[in-house]
Phi, psi and omega in degrees: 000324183284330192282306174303344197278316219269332181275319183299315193290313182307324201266354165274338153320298183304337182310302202274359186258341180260315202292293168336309161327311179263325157337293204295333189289307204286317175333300173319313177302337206251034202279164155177161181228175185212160190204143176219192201181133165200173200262147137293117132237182200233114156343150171232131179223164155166142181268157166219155172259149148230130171290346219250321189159177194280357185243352199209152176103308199330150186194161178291159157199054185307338202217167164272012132343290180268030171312127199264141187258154200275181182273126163351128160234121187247159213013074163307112175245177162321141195085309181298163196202116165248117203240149182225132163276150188221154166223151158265132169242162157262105175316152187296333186285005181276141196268315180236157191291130162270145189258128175270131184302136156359280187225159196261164188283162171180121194246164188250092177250160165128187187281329191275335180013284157320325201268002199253150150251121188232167176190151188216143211230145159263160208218060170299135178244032169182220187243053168292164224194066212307357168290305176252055206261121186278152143353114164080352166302155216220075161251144185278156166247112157288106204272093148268189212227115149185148188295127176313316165221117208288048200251135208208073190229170160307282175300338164337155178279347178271010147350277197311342184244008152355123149073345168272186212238128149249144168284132169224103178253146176221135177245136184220120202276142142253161169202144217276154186242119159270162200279000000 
């Protein structure tokens, strides 16, 4: 009896060992894979300036160290208001249109400093667009110039800024619009 108990357990092991077998085969039949593969490549962005014009001149002016310089605005007096244009582009080598910060930065350093207002504004003459500025698009940026307080007295405050000098940088950030 022990012997039939021992012969019933090898052949239902062998049972369950061809069922597994076949488990395992039909399982097999049915694997398949699909595989797909393609190329990266990365955008190109970059701004360029020109002080000279909207059609000529352009240059890096990545840091401010190497900054393209505006044209001189000299014997600034009281009252007076001097606007100097400046233009950005999206270089054509660019893959996609750049979004330009609101208003470009411009800090003021030097003795007149105090005595200066300076502000730099974009001034689109068509339908450049400084929020979406397509590859190769051109828009100006106006910089002024005027004394913070136009008082032109002996006594006055801008007295103080007689003969002196301010540094005026203005920086304009993009940053690339995916499509």
């Amino acid at each position: 009896m022990q012997e039939s108990r021992s012969r019933k357990i090898k052949i239902g092991l062998a049972g369950l060992v061809v069922l597994g077998v076949g488990v395992a085969a039909t399982s097999a039949l049915w694997s398949d894979n699909v595989w797909f593969a393609g190329d990266v490549s990365a955008s190109s962005f970059n701004l360029v300036g020109s002080v000279t014009g909207a059609d000529t001149g352009f240059q890096e002016g990545t840091t401010e160290s190497v900054a393209l310089t505006i044209p001189v605005v000299e014997d600034l007096a009281p009252g007076e208001t001097v606007t100097r244009t400046v233009w950005v582009r999206n270089a054509a080598t660019s893959t996609n249109a750049a979004d330009l910060v609101d208003t470009p930065v411009v800090t003021v350093t030097g003795d007149a400093a105090s005595f200066l207002t300076v502000t730099a504004a974009y001034n689109p003459t068509g339908s450049e667009n400084p929020d979406a500025l397509a590859p190769n698009e051109v828009v100006p940026v106006d910089v002024t110039y005027k004394f913070t307080d136009p008082d032109t007295s002996v006594t006055g405050p801008n007295q103080g800024a007689m003969g002196k000098a301010a540094k005026i940088t203005v920086q304009v950030t993009g940053t690339e619009v995916t499509p």
